[in-house]
ROTIZA-88633 format. One line per field, with one value per residue (C-alpha): residue number from 1; residue in three letters; z, x, y. Coordinates in Angstrom, 3 decimals, decimal comma. Layout:
N
num (NUM|...)
residu (ALA|...)
Z (Z|...)
X (X|...)
Y (Y|...)
***
This chain:
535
num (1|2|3|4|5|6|7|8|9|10|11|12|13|14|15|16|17|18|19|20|21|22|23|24|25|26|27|28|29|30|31|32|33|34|35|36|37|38|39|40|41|42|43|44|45|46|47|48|49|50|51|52|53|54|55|56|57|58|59|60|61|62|63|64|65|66|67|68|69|70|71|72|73|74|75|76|77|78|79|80|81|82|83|84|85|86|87|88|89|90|91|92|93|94|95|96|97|98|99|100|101|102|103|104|105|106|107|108|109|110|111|112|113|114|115|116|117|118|119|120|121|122|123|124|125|126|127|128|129|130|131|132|133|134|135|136|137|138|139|140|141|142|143|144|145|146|147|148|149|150|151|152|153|154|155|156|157|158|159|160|161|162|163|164|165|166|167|168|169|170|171|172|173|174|175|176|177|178|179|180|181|182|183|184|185|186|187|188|189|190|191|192|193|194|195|196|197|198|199|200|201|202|203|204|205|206|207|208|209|210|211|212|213|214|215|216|217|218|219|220|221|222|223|224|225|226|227|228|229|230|231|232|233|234|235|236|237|238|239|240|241|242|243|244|245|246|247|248|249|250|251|252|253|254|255|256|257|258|259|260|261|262|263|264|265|266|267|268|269|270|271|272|273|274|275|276|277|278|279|280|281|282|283|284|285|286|287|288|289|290|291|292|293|294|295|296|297|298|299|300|301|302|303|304|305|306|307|308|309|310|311|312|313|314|315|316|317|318|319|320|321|322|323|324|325|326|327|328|329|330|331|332|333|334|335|336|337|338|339|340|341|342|343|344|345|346|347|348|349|350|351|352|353|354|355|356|357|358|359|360|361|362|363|364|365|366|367|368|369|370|371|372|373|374|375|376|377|378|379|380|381|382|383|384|385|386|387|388|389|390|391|392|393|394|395|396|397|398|399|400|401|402|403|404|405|406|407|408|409|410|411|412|413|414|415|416|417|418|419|420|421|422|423|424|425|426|427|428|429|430|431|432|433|434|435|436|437|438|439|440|441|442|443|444|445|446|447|448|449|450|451|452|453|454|455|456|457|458|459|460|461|462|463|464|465|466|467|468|469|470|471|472|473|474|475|476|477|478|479|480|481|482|483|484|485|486|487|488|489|490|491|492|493|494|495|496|497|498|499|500|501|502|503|504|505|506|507|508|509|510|511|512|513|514|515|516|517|518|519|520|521|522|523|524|525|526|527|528|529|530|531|532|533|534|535)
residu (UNK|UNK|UNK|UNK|UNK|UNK|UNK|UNK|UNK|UNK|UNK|UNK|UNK|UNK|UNK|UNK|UNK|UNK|UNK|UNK|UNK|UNK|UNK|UNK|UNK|UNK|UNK|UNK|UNK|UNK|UNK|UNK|UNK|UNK|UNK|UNK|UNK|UNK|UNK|UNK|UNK|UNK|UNK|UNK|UNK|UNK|UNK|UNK|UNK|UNK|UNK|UNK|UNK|UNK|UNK|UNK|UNK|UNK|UNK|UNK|UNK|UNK|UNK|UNK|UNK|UNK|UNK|UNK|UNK|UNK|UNK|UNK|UNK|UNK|UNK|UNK|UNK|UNK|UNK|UNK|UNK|UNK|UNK|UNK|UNK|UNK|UNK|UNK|UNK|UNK|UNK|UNK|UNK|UNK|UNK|UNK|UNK|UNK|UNK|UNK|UNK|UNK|UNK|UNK|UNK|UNK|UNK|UNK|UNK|UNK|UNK|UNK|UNK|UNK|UNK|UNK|UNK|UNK|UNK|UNK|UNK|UNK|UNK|UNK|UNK|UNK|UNK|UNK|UNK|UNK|UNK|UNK|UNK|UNK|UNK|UNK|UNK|UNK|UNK|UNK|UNK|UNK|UNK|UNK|UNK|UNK|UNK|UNK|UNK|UNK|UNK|UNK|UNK|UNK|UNK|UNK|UNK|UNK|UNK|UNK|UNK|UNK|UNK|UNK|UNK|UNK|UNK|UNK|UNK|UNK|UNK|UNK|UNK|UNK|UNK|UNK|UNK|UNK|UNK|UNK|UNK|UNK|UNK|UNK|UNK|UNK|UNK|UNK|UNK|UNK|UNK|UNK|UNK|UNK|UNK|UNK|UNK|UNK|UNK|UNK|UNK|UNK|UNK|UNK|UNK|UNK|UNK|UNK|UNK|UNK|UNK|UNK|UNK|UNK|UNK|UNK|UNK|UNK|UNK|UNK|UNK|UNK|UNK|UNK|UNK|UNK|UNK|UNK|UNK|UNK|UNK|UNK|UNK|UNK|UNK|UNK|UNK|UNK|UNK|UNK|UNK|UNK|UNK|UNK|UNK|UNK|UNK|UNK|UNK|UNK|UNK|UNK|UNK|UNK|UNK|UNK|UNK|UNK|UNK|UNK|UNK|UNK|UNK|UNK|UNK|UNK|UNK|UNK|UNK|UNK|UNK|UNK|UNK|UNK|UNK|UNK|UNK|UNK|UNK|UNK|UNK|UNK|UNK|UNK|UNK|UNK|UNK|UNK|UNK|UNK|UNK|UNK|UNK|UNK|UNK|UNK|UNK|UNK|UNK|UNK|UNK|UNK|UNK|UNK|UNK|UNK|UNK|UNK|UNK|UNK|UNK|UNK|UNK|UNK|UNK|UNK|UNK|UNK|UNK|UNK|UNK|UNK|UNK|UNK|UNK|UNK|UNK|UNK|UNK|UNK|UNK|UNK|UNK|UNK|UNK|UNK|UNK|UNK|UNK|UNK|UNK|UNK|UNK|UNK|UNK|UNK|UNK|UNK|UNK|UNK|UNK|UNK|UNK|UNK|UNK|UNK|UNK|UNK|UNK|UNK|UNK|UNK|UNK|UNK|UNK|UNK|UNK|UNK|UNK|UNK|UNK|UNK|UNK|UNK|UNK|UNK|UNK|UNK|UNK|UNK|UNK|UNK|UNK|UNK|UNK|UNK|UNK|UNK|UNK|UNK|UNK|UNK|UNK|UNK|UNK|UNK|UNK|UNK|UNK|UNK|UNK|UNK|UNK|UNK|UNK|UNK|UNK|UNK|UNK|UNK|UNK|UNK|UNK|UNK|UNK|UNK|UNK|UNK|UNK|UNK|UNK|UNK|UNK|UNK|UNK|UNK|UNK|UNK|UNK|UNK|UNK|UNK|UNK|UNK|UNK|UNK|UNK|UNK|UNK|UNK|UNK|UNK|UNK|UNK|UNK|UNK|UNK|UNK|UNK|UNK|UNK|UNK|UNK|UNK|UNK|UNK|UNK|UNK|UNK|UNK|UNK|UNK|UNK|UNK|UNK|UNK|UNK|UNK|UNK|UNK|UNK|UNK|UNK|UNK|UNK|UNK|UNK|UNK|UNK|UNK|UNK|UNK|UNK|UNK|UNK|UNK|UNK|UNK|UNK|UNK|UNK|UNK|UNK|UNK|UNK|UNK|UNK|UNK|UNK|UNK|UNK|UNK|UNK|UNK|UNK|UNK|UNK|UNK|UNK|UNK|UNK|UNK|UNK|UNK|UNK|UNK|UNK|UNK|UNK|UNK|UNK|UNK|UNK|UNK|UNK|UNK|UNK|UNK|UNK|UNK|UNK|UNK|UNK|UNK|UNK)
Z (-14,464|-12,814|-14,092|-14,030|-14,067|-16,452|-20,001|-19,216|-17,238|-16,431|-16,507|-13,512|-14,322|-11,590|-9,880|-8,143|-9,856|-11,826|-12,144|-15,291|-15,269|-14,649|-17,151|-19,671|-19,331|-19,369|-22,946|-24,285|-23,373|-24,505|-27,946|-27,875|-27,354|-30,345|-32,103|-31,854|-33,046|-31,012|-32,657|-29,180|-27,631|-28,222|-25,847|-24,324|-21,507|-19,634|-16,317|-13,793|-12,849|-15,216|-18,272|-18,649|-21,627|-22,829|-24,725|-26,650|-23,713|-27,213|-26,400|-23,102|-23,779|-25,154|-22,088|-21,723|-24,591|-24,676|-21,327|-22,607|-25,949|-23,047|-21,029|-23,910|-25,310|-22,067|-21,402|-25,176|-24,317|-21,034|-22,965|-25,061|-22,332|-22,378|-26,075|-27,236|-27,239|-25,417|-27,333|-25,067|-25,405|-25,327|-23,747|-23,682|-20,519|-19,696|-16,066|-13,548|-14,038|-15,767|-17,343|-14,068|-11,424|-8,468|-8,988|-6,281|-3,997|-4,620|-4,067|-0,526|0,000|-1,008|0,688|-2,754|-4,876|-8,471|-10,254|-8,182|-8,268|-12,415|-12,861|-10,285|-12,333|-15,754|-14,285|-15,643|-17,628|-16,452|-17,224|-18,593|-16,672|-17,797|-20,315|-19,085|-16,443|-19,655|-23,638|-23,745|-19,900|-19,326|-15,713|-14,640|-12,839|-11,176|-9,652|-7,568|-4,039|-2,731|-5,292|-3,730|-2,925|-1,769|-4,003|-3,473|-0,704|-3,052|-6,443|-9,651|-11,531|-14,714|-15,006|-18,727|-21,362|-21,509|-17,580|-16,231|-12,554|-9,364|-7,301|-4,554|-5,488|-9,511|-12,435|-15,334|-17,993|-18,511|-22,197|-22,082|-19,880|-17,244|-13,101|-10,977|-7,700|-8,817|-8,532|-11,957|-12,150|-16,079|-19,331|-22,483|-26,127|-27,105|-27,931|-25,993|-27,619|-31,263|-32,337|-36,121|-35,696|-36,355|-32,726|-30,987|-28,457|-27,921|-25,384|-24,676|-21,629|-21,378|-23,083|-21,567|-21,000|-20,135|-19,949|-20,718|-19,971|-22,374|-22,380|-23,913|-24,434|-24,902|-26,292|-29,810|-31,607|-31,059|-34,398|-35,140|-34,538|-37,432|-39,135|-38,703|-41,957|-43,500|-44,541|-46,800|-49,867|-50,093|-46,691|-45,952|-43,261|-41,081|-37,620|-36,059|-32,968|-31,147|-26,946|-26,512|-22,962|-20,223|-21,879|-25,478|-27,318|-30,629|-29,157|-31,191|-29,962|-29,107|-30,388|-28,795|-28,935|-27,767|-24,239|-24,465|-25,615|-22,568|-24,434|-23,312|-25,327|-24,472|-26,762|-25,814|-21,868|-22,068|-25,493|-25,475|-26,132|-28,810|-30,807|-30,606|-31,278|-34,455|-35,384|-35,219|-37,504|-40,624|-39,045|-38,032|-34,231|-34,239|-36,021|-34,535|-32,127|-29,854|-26,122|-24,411|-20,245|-17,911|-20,030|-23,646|-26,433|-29,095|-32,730|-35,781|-39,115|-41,890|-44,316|-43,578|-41,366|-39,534|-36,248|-32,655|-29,299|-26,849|-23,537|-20,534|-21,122|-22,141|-23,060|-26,384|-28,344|-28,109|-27,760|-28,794|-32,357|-35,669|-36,285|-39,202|-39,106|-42,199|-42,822|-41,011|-37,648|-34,294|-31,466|-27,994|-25,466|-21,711|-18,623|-18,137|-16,783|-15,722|-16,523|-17,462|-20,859|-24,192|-27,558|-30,510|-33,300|-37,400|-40,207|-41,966|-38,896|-37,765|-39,922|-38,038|-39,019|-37,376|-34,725|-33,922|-36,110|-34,085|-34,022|-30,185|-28,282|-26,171|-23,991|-21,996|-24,858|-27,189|-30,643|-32,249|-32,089|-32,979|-32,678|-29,340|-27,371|-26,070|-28,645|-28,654|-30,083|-33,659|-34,515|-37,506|-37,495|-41,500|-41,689|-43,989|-46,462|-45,424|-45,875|-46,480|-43,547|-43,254|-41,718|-41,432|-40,322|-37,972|-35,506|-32,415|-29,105|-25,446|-23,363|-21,213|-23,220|-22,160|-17,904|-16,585|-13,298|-10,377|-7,790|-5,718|-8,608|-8,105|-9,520|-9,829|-8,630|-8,778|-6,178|-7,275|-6,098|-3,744|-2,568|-0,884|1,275|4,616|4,518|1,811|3,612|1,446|-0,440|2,898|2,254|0,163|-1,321|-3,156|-6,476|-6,006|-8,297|-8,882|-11,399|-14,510|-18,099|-16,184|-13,417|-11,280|-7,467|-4,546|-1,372|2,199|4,646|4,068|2,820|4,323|2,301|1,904|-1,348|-2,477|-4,355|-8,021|-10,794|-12,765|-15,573|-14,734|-17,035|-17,408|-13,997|-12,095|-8,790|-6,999|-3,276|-2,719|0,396|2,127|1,354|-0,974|-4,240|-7,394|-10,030|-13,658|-16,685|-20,405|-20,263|-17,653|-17,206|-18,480|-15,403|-11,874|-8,517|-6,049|-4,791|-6,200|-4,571|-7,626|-10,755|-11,936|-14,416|-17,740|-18,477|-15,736|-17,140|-19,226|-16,134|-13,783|-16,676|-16,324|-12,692|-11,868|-8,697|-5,597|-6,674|-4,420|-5,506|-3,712|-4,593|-4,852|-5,544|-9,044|-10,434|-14,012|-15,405|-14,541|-14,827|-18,632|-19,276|-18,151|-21,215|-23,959|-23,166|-23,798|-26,810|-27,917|-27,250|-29,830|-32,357|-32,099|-32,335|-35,517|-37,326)
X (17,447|14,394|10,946|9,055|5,063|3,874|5,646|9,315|12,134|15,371|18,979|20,755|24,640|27,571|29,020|28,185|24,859|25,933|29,772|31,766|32,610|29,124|27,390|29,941|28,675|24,856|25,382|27,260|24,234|21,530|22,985|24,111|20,313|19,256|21,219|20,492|16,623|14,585|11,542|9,688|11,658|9,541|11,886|14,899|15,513|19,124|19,511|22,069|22,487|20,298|18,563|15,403|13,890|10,055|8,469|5,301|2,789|2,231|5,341|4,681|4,640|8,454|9,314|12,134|13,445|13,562|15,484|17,646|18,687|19,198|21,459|23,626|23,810|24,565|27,417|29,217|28,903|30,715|34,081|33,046|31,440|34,336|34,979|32,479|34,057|31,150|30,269|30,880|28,297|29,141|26,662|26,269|24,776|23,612|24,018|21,864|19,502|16,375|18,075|18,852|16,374|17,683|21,716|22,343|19,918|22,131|25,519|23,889|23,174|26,854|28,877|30,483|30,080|29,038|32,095|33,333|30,209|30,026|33,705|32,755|29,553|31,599|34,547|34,157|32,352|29,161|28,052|24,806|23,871|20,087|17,988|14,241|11,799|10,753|11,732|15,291|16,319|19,159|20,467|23,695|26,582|29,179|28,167|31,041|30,004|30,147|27,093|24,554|21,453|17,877|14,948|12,869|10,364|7,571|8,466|7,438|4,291|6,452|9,608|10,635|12,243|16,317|16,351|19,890|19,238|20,467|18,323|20,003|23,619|22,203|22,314|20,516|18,513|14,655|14,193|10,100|8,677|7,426|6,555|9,610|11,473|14,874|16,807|17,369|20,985|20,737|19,097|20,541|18,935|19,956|17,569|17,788|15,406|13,724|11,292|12,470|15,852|16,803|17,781|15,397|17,118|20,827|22,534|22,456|23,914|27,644|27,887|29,421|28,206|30,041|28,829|30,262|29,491|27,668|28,979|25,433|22,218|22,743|18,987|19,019|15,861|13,220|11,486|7,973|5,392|5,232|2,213|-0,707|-1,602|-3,624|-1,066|-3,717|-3,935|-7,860|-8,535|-11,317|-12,095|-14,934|-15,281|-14,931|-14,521|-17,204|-16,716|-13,453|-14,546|-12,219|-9,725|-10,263|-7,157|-6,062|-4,500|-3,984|-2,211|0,708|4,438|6,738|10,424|11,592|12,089|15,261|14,833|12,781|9,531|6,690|4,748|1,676|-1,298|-5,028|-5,461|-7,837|-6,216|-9,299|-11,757|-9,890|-9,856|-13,556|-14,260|-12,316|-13,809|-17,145|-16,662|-14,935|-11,055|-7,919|-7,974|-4,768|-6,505|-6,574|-9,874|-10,794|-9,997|-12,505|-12,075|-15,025|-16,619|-16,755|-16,788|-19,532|-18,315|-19,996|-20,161|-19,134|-19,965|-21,345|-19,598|-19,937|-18,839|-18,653|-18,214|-16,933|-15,636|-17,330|-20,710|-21,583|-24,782|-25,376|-24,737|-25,755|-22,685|-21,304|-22,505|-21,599|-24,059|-24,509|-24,222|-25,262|-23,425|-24,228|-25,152|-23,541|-22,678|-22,919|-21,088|-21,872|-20,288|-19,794|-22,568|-20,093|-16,261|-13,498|-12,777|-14,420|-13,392|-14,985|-13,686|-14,517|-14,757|-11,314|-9,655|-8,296|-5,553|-2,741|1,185|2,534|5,371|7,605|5,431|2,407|-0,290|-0,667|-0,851|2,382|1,076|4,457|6,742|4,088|4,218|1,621|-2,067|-3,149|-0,059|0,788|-2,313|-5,846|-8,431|-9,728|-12,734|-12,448|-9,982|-10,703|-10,394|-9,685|-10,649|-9,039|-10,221|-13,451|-12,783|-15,740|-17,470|-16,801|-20,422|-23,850|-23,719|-26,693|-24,514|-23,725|-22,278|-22,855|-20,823|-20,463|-17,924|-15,586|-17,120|-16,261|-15,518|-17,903|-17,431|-14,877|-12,334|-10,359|-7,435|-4,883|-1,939|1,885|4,268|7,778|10,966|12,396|9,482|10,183|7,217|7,400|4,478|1,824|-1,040|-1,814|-3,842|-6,249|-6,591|-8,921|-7,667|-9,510|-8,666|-7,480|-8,563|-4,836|-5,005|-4,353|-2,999|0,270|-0,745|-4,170|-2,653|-4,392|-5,164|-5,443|-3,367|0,385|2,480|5,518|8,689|12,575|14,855|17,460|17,120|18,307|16,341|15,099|12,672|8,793|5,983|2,457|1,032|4,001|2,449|4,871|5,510|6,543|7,559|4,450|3,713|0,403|0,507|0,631|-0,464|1,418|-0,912|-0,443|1,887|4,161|7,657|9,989|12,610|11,350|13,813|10,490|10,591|7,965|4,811|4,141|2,744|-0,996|-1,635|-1,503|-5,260|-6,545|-4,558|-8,090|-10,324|-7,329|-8,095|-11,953|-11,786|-12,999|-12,202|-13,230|-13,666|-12,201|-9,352|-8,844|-5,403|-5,708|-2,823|-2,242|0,482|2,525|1,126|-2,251|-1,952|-0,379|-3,555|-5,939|-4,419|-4,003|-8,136|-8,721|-7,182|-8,956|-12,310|-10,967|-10,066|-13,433|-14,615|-12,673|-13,331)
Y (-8,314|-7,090|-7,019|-3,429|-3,869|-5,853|-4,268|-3,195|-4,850|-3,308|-4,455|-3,428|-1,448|-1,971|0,902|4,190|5,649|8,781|8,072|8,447|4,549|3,493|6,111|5,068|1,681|2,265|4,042|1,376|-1,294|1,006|1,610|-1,765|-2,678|-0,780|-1,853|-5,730|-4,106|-6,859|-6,905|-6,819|-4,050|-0,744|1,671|2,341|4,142|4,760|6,081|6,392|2,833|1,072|0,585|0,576|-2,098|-0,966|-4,630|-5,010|-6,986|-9,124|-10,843|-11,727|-15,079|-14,658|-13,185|-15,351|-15,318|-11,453|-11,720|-14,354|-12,292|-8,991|-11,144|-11,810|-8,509|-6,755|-10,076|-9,019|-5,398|-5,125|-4,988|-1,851|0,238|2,908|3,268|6,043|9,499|11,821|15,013|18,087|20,572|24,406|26,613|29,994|31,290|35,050|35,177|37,412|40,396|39,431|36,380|35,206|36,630|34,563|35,104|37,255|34,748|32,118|34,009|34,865|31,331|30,338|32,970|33,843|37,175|37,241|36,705|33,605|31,975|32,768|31,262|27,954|26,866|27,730|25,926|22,047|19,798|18,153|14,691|13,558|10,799|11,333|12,399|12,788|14,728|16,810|15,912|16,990|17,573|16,531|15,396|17,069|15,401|17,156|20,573|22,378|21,555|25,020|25,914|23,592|25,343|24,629|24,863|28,072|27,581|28,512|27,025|29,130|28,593|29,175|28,756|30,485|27,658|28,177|29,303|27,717|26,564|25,231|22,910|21,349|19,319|19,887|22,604|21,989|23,787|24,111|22,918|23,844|26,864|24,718|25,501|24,515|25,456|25,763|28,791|30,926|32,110|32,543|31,944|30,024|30,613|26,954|24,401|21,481|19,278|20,124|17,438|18,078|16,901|13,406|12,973|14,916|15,454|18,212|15,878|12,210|9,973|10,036|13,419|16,194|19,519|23,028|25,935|29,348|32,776|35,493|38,906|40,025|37,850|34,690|34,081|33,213|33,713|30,221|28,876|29,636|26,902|24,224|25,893|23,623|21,875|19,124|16,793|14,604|16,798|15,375|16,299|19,175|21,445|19,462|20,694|24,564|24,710|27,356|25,817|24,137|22,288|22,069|20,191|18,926|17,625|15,902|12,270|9,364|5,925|7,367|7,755|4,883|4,799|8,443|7,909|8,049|11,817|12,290|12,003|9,510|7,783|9,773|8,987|8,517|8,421|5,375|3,735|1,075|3,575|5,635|2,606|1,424|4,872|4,770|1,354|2,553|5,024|2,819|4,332|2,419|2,159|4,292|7,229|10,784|11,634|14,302|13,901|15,162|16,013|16,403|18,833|18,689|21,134|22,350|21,980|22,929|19,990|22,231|18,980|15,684|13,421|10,195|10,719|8,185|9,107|6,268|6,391|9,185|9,484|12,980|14,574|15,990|13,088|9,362|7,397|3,568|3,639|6,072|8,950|10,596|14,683|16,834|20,003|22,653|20,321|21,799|19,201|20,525|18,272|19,097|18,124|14,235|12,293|9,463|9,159|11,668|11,492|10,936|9,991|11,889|9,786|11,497|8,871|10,044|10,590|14,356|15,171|17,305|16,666|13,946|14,635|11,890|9,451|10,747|13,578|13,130|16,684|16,831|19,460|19,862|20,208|21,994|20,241|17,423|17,868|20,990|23,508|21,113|22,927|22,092|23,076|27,000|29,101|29,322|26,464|24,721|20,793|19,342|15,861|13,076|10,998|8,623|4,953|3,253|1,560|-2,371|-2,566|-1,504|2,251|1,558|-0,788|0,012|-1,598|-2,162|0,164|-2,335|-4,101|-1,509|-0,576|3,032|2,678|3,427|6,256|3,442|1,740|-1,407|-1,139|-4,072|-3,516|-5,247|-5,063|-3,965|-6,278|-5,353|-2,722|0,953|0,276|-0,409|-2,773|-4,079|-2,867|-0,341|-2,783|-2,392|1,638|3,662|7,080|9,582|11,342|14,959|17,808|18,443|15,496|15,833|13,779|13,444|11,532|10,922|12,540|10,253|11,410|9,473|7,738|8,553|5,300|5,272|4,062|5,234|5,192|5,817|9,333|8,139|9,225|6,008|5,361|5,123|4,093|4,750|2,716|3,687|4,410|7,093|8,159|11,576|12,830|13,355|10,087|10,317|8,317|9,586|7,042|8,238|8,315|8,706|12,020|11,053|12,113|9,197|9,864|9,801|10,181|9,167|6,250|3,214|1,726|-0,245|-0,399|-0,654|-3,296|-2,098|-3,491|-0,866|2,233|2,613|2,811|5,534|7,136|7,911|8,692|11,994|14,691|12,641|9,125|6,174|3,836|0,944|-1,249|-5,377|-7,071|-8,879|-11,153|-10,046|-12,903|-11,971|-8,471|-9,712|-12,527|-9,670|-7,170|-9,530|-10,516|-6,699|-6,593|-9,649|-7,668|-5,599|-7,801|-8,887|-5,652|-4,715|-8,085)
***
């Protein structure tokens, strides 16, 4: 059993990554962890060789014990790891022409004409040995060997949602229109992940998957958008959106225990200052805010609210403390004086439908928040009922109690065992935040890092630093894949996610090393800040 950062550990599986024997048997652990419904456990994730185990950092100091009651579960379900039957998926696949704009590439590549290649990737099942990348992907074992393929040299910007593909020794299908560099040989209408559905997600590890050719169009008519609705019958339109920003979103805390379907957690970007934001305002910390990036919107008060911005500082609006608005007020945010994001919490919270138990904006997949988007001109923001405010409205706090980083940021960071780097000393190198970054994942740029692995998609976590091939570090935030095949430089502590997270274009990071167990004191002191802060 090996420990991942400072809030997961994983539980190695025997045998050849991807296999039938050794897929078999990560299924039967991971359902044999849910169902033993440890009270600390708040994920699941299987992959090829492993599975991955997602605690609350409350019960660090049971971290024993957890690993104690893992051991004995995975000992008692060695015996049952081949029993399941696996579901076979049928799909329907419309191959070539505008369905599948790279068919006749690919039968170039391969030697083979149309029909051949058609009746080789139709010919067998494939195994799920994954479920991850985006909600609902699944990973594909067992291509025919005469299909494999490079990636395109210039990889789409959008790939459509349904497109069947070939990257490489894999086939898969895009559940979400997405940018990727796989070849398009057809197009599929079904759904592959539907976050109304009681499992979320079509196919699970240890499934099988075939799929079969469409004489016609295979696309099946999509659903409409859930129609975006106040779900508290007393709530009442509050805020109109005339600016959006850059990127302004609905987040709350987040919707643990669907990585399994491929879906991360996702959730406020800097979590700390969501929930002072809230607090300042009379909310639960877990309420829905505004996310506010670099540049923040102007809104209009269309009745009186108590409102509290916390994290980047932005102009326009004094922030740390609730301020009262009267109807008709209009809040202009500018461009961040110091930080990335913001938190714009209402007293009564934003009321969108929750998805997955959250009203987080999944901006991959499309659904929570606001119709799963970033906020635009003329949206209309209802707001739910005000609780009444534990404190004098006139308080306020030091910003301080919660530091934005500087323009160089020290961030903590711990050493996976074994490591894929060649050497530690990238704790003595500075890198610099690219532009590119975004919610996903902050991309660094400097000296390359080198490092090997082994190629096998496993789970990653918010704070899983990344090495891709060229060697510059890409530190996952809040809307992270859930499946990653790069190999691992480490893992920021989770107490630090909350300052990766107000870095802006161009600021320096500089690594330090940190033990779990300080990386695990250093979080539960935060959240004692805001216990204090809530009592």
């Amino acid at each position: 059993m090996q420990l991942l950062g400072d809030a997961a550990l994983t539980i190695p599986v025997s045998g050849q990554a991807g296999s039938a024997g050794t897929t078999a048997a990560v299924r039967a652990l991971a359902e044999a962890i849910h169902a033993a419904a440890l009270a600390d456990v708040v994920d699941i994730v299987p992959s090829p060789d492993r599975v991955t185990v997602c605690y609350d950092l409350a019960a660090a100091g049971r971290l024993d014990e957890l690993q104690a009651s893992l051991a004995a579960i995975a000992s008692d379900a060695a015996p049952h790891r081949k029993d399941h039957a696996a579901t076979v998926h049928e799909i329907p696949v419309s191959y070539g022409g505008d369905a599948g704009p790279d068919l006749d590439e690919v039968c170039r590549e391969c030697g083979l004409d149309r029909d051949t290649l058609i009746r080789r990737h139709t010919g067998g099942d494939y195994l799920v040995t994954a479920v991850g990348f985006t909600p609902g992907f699944a990973y594909l074992g067992g291509l025919d060997a005469s299909l494999t393929t490079p990636r395109r040299a210039t990889p789409r910007t959008r790939v459509p949602a349904g497109s069947v593909g070939i990257g490489g020794a894999q086939t898969g299908v895009y559940p979400f229109a997405s940018p990727g560099g796989w070849q398009i040989i057809g197009h599929t209408g079904v759904r592959f992940f539907d976050p109304e559905a009681a499992h979320p997600a079509l196919c699970r590890v240890g499934d099988r998957l075939r799929f079969v050719e469409a004489r016609g169009n295979a696309s099946l008519p999509r659903p409409p958008l859930v129609e975006v609705r106040a779900t508290d019958r007393s709530s009442r339109h509050g805020l109109t959106v005339l600016s959006p920003g850059l990127m302004t979103t609905v987040q709350d805390l987040g919707r643990p225990g669907y990585r399994a379907c491929g879906v991360t957690p996702g959730g406020a970007a800097d979590a700390a200052a969501a929930a002072v934001a809230n607090l300042l305002v009379g909310n639960p910390p877990g309420a829905a805010v505004l996310e506010l990036t670099l540049a923040g919107p102007a809104v209009r008060c269309e009745r009186d609210l108590r409102v509290a911005l916390t994290g980047a500082t932005f102009p326009g609006l004094a922030g740390w403390r609730p301020i009262e608005l009267a109807a008709g007020s209009t809040i202009t945010l500018g461009h961040a004086t110091r930080g990335c994001r913001g938190y714009l919490a209402i007293a009564g919270g934003i009321d969108v439908p929750a998805v997955l138990g959250s009203r987080s904006t999944h901006l991959a997949a499309g659904f929570g928040g606001l119709a799963g988007r970033p906020l635009q001109p003329g949206d209309r923001l209802m707001i739910g009922t005000e609780r009444t405010p534990a404190t004098d409205p006139h308080w306020s706090l030091a910003p301080d109690l919660l530091p934005l980083p500087g323009p160089s940021a020290r961030l903590r960071l711990i050493l996976p065992e074994p490591t894929a780097v060649a050497s530690s000393d990238c704790f003595t190198r500075t890198y610099r935040v690219s532009s590119q970054s975004d919610r996903m994942g902050l991309r660094l740029t400097g000296t390359a890092i080198e490092h090997h692995g082994d190629g096998i998609s496993r789970a990653v976590v918010p704070g899983t630093v990344q090495l891709p091939p060229d060697g510059q570090p890409i530190l996952l935030l809040a809307d992270s894949q859930t499946i990653g095949g790069y190999p691992v430089l480490g893992h920021v502590a989770s107490a630090d996610l909350r300052l990766a997270a107000q870095l802006q274009p161009g600021d320096e990071v500089v690594f330090e090393p940190v033990s779990r167990a300080e990386a695990q004191a250093a979080w539960q002191r935060q959240q004692e800040l805001l216990a204090d802060i809530a009592a």
